[in-house]
OpenMM code with the backbone's topology and positions (N, CA, C; nanometers):
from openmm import Vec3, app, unit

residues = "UNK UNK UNK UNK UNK UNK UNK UNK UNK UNK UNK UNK UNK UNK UNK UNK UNK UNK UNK UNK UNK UNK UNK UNK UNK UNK UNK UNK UNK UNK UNK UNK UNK UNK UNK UNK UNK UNK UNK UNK UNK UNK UNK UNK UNK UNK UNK UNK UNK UNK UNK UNK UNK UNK UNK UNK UNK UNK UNK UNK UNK UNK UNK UNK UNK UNK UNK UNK UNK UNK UNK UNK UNK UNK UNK UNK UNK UNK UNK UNK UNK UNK UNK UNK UNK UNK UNK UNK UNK UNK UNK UNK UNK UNK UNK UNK UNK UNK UNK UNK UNK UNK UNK UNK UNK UNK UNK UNK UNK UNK UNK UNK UNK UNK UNK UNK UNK UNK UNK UNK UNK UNK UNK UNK UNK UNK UNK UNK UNK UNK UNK UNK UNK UNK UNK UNK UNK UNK UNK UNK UNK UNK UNK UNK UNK UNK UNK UNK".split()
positions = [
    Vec3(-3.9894, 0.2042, -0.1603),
    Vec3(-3.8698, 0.2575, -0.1005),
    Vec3(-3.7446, 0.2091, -0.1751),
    Vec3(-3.7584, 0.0573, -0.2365),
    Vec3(-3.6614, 0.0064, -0.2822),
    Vec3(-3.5903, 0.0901, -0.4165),
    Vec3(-3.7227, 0.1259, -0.4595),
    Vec3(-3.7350, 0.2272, -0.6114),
    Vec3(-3.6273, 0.3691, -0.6053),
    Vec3(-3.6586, 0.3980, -0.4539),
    Vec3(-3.6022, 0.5225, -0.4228),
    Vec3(-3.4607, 0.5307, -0.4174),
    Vec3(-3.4262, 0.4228, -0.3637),
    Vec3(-3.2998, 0.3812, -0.2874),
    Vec3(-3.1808, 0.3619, -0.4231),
    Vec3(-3.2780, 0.2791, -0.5579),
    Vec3(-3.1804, 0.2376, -0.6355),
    Vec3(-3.1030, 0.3583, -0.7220),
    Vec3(-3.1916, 0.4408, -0.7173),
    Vec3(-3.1729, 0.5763, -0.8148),
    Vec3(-3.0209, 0.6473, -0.6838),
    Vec3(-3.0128, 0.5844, -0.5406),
    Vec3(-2.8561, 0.6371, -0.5515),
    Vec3(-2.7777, 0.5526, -0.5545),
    Vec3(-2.7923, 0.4492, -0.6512),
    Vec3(-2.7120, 0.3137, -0.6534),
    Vec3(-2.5661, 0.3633, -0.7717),
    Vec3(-2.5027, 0.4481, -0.7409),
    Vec3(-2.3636, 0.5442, -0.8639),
    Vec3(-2.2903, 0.4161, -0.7946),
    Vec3(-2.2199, 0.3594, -0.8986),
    Vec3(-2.0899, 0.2822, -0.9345),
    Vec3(-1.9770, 0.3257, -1.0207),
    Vec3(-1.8673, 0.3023, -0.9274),
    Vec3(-1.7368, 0.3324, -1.0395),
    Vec3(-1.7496, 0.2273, -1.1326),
    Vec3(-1.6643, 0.2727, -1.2725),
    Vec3(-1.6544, 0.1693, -1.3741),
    Vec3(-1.5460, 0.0807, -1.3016),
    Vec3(-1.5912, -0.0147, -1.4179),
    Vec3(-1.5246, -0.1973, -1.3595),
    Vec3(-1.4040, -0.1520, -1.4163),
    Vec3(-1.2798, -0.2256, -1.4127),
    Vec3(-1.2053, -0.2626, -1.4721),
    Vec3(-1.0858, -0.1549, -1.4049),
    Vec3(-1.1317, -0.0602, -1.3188),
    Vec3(-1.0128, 0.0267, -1.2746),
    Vec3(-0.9659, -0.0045, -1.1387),
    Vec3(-0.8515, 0.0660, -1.1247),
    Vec3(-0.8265, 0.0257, -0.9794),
    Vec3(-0.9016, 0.1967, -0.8747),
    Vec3(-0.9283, 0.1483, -0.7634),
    Vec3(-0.9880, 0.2759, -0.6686),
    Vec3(-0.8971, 0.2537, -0.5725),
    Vec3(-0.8761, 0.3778, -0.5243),
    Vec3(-0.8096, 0.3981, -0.3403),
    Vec3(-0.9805, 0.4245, -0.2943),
    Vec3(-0.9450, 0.4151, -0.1491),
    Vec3(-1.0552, 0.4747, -0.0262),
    Vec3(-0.9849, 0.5125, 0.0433),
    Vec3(-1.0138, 0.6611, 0.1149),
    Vec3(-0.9515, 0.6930, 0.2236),
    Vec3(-1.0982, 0.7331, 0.2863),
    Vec3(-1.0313, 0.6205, 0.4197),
    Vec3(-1.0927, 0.6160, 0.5073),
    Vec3(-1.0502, 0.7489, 0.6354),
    Vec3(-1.1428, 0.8198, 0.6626),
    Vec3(-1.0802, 0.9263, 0.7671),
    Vec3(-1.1713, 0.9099, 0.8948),
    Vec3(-1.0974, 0.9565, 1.0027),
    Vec3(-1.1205, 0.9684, 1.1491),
    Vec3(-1.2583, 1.1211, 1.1243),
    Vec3(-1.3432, 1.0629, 1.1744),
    Vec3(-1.4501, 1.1719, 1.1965),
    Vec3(-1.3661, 1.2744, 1.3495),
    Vec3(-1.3777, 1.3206, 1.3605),
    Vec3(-1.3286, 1.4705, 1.5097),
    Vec3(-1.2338, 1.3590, 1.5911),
    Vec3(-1.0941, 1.3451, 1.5305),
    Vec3(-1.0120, 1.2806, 1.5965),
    Vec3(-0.9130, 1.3677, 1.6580),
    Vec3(-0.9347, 1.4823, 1.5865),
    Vec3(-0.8396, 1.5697, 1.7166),
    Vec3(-0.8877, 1.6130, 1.8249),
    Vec3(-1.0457, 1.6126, 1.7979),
    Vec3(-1.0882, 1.6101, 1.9723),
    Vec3(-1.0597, 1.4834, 2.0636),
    Vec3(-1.0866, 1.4088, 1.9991),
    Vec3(-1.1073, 1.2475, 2.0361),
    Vec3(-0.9087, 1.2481, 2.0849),
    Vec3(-0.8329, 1.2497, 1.9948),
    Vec3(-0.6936, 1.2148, 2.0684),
    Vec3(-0.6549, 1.3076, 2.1870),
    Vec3(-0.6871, 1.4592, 2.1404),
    Vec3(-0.6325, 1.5611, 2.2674),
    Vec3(-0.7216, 1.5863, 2.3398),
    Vec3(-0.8350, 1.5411, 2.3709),
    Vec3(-0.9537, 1.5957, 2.4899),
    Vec3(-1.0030, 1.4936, 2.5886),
    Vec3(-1.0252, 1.3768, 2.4925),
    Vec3(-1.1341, 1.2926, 2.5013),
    Vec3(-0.9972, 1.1291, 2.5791),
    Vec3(-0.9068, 1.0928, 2.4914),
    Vec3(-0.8577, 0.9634, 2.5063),
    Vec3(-0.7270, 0.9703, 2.5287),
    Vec3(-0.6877, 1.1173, 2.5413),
    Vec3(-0.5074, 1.1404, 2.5717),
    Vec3(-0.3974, 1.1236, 2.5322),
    Vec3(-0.4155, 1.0829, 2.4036),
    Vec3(-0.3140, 1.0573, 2.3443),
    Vec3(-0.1729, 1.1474, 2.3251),
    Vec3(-0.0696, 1.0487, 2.3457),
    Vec3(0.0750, 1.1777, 2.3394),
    Vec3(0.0561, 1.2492, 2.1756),
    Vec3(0.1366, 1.3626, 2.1904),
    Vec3(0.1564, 1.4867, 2.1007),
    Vec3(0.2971, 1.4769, 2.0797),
    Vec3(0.3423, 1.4131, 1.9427),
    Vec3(0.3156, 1.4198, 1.8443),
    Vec3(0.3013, 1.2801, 1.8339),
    Vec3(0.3350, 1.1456, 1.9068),
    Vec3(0.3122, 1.0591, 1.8147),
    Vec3(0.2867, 0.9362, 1.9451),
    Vec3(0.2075, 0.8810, 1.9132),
    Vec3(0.1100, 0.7990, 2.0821),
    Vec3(0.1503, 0.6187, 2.0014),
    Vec3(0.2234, 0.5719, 2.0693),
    Vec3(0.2051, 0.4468, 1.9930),
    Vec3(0.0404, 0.3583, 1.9927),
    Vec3(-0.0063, 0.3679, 2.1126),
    Vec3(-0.1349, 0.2979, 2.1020),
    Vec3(-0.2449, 0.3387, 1.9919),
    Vec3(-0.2482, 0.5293, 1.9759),
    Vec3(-0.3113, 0.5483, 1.8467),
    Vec3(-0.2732, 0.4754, 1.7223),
    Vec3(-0.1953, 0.4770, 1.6958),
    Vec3(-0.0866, 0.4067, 1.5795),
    Vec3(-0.1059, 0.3235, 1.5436),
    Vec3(-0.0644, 0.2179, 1.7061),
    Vec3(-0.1635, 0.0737, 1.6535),
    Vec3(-0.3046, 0.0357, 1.6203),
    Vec3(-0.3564, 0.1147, 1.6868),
    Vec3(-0.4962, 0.1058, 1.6925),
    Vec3(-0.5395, 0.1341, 1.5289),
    Vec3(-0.4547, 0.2344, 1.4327),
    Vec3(-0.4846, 0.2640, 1.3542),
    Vec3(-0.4420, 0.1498, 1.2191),
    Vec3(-0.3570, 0.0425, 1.2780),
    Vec3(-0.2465, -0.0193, 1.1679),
    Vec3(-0.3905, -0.1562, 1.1783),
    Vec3(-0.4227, -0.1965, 1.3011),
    Vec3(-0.4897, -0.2787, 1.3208),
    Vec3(-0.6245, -0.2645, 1.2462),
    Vec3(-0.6945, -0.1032, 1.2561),
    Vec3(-0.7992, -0.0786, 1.1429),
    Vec3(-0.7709, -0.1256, 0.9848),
    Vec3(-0.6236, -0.0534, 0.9629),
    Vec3(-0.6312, -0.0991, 0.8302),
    Vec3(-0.5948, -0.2104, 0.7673),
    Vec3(-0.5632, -0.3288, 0.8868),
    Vec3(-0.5177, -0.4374, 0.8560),
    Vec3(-0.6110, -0.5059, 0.8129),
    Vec3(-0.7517, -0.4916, 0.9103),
    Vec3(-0.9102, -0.5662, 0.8975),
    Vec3(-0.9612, -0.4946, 0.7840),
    Vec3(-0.9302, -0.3970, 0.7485),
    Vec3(-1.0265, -0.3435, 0.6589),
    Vec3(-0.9675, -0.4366, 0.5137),
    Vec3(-0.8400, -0.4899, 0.5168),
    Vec3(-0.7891, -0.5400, 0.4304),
    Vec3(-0.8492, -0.6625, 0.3865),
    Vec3(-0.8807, -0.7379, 0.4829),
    Vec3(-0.9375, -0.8250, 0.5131),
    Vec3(-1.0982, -0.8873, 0.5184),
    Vec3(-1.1780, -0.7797, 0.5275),
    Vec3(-1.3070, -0.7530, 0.5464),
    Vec3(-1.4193, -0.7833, 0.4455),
    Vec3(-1.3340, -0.8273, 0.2996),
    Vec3(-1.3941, -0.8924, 0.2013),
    Vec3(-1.3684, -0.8123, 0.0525),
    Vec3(-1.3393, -0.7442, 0.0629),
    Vec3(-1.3073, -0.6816, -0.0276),
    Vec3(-1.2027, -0.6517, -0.0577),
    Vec3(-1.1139, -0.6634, -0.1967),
    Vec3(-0.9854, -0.7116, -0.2609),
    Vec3(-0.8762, -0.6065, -0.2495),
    Vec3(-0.8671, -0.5613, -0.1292),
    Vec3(-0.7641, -0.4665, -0.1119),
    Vec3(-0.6026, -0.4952, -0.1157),
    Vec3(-0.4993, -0.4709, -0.2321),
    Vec3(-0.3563, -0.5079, -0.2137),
    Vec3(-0.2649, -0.4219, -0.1773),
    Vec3(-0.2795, -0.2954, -0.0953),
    Vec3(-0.2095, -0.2202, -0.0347),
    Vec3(-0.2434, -0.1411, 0.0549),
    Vec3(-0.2139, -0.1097, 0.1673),
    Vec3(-0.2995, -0.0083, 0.2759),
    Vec3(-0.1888, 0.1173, 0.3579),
    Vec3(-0.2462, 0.2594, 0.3919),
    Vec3(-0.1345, 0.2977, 0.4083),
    Vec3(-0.1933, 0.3818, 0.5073),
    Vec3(-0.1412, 0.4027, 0.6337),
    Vec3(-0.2783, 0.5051, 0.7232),
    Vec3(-0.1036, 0.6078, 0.7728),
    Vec3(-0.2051, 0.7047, 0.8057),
    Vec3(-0.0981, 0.8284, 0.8504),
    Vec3(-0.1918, 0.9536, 0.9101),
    Vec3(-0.1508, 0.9263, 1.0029),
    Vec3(-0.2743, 1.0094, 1.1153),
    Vec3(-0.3792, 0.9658, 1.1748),
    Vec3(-0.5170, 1.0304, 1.1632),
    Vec3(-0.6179, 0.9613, 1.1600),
    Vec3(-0.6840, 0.8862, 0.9704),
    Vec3(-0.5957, 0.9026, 0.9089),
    Vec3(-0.6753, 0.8587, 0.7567),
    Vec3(-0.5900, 0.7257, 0.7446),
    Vec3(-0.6894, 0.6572, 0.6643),
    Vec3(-0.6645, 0.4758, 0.6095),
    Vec3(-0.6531, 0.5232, 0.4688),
    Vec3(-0.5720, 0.4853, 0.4165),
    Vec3(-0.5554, 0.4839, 0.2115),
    Vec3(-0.5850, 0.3180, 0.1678),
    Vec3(-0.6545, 0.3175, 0.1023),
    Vec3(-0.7108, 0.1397, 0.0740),
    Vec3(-0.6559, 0.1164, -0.1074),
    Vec3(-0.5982, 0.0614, -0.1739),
    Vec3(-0.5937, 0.0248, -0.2781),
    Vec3(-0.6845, -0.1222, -0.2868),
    Vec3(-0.7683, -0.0868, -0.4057),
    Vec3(-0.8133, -0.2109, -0.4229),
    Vec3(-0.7828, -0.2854, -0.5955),
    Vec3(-0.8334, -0.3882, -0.5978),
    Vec3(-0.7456, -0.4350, -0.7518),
    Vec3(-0.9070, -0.3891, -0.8158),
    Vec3(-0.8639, -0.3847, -0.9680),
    Vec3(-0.9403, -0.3073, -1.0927),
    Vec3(-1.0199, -0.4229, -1.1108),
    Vec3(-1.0018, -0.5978, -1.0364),
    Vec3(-1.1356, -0.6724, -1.0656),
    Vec3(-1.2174, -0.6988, -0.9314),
    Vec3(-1.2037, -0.5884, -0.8698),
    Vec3(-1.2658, -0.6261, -0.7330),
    Vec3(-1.4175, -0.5937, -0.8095),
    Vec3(-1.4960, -0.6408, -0.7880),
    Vec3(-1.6567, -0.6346, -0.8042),
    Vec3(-1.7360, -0.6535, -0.6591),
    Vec3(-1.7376, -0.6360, -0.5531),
    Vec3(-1.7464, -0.6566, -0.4482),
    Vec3(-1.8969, -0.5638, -0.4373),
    Vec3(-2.0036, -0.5995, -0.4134),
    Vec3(-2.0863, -0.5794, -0.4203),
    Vec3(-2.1319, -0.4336, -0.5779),
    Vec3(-2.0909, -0.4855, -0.6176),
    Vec3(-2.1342, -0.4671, -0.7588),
    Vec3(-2.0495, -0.3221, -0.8169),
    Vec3(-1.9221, -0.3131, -0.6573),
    Vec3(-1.9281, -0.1161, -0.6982),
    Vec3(-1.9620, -0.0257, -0.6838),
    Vec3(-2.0806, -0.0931, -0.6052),
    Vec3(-2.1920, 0.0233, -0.5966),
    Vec3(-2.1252, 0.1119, -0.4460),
    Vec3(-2.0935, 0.2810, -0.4773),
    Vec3(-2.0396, 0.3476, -0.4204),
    Vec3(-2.0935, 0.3290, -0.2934),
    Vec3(-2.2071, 0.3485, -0.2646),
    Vec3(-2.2797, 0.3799, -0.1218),
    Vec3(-2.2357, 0.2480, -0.0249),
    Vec3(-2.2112, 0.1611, -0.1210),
    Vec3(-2.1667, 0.0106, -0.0079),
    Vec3(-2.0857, 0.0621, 0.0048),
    Vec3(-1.9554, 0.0690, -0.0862),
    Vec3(-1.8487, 0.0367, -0.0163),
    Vec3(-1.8014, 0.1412, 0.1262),
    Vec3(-1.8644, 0.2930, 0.0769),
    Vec3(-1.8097, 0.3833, 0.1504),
    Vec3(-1.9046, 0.3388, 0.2771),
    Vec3(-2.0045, 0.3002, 0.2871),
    Vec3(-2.0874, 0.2733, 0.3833),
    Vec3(-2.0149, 0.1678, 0.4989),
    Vec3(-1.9827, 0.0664, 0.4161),
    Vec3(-1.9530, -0.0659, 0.5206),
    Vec3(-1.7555, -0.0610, 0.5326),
    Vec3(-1.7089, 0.0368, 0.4661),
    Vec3(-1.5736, 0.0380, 0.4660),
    Vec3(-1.5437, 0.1049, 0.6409),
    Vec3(-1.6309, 0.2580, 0.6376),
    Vec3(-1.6705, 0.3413, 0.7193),
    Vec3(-1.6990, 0.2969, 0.8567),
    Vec3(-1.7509, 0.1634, 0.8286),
    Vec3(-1.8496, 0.1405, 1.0101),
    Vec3(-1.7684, 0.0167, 1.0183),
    Vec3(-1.6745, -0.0497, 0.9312),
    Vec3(-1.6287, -0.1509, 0.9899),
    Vec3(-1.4440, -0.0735, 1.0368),
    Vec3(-1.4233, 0.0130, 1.0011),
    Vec3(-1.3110, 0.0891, 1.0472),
    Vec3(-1.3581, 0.1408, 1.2067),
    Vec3(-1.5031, 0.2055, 1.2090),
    Vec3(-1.5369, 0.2520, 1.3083),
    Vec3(-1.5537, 0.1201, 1.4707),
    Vec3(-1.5826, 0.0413, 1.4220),
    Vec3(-1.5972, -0.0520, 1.4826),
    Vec3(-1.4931, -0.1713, 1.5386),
    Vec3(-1.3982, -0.1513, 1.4358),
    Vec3(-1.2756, -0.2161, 1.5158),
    Vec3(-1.1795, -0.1127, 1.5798),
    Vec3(-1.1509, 0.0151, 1.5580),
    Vec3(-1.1022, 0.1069, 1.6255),
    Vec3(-1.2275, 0.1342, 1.7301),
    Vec3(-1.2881, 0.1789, 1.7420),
    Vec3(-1.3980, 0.1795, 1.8659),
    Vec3(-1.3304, 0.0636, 1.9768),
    Vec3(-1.3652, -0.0730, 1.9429),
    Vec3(-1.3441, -0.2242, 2.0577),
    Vec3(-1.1812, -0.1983, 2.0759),
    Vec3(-1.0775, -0.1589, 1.9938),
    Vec3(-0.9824, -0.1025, 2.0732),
    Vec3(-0.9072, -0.0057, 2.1207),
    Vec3(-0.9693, 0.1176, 2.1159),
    Vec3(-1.0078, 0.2400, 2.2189),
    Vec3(-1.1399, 0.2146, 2.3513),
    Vec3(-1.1714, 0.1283, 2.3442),
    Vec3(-1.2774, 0.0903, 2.4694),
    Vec3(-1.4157, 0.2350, 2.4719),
    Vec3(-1.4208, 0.3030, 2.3372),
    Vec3(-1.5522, 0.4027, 2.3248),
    Vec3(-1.5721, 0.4366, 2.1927),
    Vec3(-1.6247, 0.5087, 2.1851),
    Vec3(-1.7006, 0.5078, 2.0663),
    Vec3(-1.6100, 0.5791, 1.9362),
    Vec3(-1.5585, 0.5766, 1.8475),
    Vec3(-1.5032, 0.6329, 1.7303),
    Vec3(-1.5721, 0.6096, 1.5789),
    Vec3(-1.5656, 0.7238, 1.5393),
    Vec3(-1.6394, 0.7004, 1.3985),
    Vec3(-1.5293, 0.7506, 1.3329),
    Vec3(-1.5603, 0.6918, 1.1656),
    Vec3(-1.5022, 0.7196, 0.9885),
    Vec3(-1.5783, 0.7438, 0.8924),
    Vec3(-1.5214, 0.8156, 0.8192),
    Vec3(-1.6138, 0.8711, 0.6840),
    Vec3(-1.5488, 0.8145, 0.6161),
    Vec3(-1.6066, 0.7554, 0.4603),
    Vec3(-1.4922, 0.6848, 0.3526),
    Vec3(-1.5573, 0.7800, 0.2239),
    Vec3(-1.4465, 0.8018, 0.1390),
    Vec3(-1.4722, 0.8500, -0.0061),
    Vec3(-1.4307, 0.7724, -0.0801),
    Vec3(-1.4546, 0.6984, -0.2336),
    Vec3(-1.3834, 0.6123, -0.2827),
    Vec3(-1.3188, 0.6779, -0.4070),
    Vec3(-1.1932, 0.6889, -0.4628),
    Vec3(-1.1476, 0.7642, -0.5835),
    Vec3(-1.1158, 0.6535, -0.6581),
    Vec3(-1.2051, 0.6663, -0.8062),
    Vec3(-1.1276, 0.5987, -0.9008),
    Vec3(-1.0323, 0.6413, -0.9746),
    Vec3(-0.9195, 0.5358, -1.0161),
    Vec3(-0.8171, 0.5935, -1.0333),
    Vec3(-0.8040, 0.5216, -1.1657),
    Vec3(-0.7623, 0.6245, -1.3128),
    Vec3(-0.8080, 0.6037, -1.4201),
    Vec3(-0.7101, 0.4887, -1.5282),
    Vec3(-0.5887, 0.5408, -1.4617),
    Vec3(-0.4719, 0.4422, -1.5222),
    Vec3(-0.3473, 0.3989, -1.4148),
    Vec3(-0.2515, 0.3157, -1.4658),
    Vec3(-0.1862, 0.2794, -1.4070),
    Vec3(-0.0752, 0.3828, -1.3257),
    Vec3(-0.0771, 0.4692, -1.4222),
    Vec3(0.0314, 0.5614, -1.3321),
    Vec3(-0.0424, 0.6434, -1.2338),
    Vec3(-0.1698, 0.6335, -1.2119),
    Vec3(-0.2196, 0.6968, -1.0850),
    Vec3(-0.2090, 0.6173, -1.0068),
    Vec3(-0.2310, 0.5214, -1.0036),
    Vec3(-0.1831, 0.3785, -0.8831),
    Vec3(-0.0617, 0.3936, -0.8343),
    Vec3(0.0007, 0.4690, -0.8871),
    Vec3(0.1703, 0.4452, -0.8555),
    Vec3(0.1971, 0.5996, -0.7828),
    Vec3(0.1194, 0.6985, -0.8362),
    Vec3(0.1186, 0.8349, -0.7821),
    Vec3(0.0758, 0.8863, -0.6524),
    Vec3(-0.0358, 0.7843, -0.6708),
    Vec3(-0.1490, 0.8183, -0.5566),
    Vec3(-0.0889, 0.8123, -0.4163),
    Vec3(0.0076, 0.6896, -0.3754),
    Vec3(0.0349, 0.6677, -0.2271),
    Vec3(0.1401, 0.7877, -0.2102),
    Vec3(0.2687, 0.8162, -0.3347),
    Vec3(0.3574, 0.9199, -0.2926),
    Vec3(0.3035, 1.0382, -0.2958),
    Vec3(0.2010, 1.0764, -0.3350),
    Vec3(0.1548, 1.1777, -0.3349),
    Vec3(0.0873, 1.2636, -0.1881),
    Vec3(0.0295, 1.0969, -0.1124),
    Vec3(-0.0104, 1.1570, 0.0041),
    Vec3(0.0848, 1.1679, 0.0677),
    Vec3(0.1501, 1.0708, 0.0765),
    Vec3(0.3648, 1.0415, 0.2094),
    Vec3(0.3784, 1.1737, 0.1430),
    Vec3(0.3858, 1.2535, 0.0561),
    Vec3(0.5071, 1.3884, 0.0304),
    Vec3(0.4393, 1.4957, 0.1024),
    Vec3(0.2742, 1.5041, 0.1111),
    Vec3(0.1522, 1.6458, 0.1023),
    Vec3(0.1868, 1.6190, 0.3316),
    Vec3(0.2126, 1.5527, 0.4018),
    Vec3(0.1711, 1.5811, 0.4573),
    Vec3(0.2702, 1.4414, 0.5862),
    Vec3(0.3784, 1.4476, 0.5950),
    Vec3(0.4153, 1.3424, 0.6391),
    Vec3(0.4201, 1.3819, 0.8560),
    Vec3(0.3529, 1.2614, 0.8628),
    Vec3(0.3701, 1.2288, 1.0259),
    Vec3(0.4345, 1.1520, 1.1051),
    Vec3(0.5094, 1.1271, 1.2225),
    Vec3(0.6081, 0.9701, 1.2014),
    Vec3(0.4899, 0.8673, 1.2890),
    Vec3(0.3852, 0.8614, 1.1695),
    Vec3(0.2506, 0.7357, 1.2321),
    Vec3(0.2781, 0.6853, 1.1002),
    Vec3(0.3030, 0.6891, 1.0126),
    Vec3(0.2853, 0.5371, 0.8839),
    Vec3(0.2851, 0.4329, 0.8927),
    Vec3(0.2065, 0.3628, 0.8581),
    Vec3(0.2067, 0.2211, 0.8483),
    Vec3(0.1617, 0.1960, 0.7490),
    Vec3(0.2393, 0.1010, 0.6669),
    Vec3(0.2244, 0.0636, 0.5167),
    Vec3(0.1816, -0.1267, 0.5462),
    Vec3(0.1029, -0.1677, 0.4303),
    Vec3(0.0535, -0.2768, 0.4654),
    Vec3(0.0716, -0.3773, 0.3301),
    Vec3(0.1627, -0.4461, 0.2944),
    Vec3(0.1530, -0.4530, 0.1559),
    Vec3(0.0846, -0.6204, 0.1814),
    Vec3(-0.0034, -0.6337, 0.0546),
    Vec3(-0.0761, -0.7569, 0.0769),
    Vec3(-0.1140, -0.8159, -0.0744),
    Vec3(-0.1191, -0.9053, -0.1010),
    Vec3(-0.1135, -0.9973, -0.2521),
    Vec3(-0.0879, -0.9418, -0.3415),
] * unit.nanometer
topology = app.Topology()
chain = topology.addChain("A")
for resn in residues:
    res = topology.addResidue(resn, chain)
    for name in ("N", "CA", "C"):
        topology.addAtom(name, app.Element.getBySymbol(name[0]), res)
C-alpha cells in the first residue's frame, strides 16, 4: 500500500515561496441556513475566521503572512520551509483539517476546508499575489496577519 501511496507523493520545488488558500467547503449554506450569520458582514464569522488563520500560522509550518476574506485563508509561506518534505498531499491535507477543526470548536459544529497550494515562481509574484486577491473581489471581512 505504502508503494501505492508514494507514487502520489508530487512536491513543489524547494527554494520557492508558495501561498495556500485555504477555502470554506458550502459556507454559504453554512453562514445563511445553517449558523445565521448577518448579511453582509457577521463579526463572529470574521473572528472565527482571523482565529483560523492565526493557528494555521502557527501549526508548524513557516508561514510569514496570512490574509482571509470571506470564507478563504491566503497562507504565504517562506521558500525554506521544508516542512514535511513539500510533499503536496501533506500540506493541503493537514493545512485543510486543522483550519477545519479550529473553526468547527468555535462555531460549536461541524465545518470543513479544502486547501490548494500555488507555487509561486519569483519574487514579484509574492508581492502580486495578496493585491491581486484584495483588488478581484473585496469584502469588509479582511484580516491581514503579518508574522516574522
Amino acid at each position: 500500500m505504502r508503494a501505492l501511496e508514494a507514487l502520489e507523493d508530487a512536491r513543489f520545488m524547494p527554494g520557492v515561496f508558495a501561498v495556500a488558500r485555504v477555502d470554506g467547503r458550502s459556507f454559504t449554506r453554512l453562514t445563511k441556513e445553517i449558523a445565521n450569520f448577518e448579511a453582509p458582514f457577521d463579526l463572529r464569522f470574521s473572528d472565527y475566521m482571523a482565529a483560523t488563520a492565526l493557528h494555521l500560522c502557527n501549526c508548524g509550518f513557516q508561514a510569514i503572512y496570512a490574509y482571509t476574506q470571506s470564507d478563504e485563508i491566503s497562507l504565504l509561506f517562506r521558500a525554506e520551509d521544508e516542512t514535511f518534505q513539500r510533499k503536496l498531499r501533506k500540506w493541503n491535507s493537514i493545512l485543510a483539517s486543522e483550519a477545519g477543526a479550529v473553526f468547527s470548536l468555535r462555531l460549536g459544529m461541524p465545518a470543513a476546508f479544502d486547501c490548494r497550494i500555488i507555487p509561486l515562481p519569483n519574487k514579484k509574484s509574492v508581492h502580486s499575489r495578496p493585491t491581486a486577491k484584495q483588488k478581484g473581489d473585496w469584502r469588509p471581512t479582511p484580516h491581514r496577519v503579518g508574522l516574522r
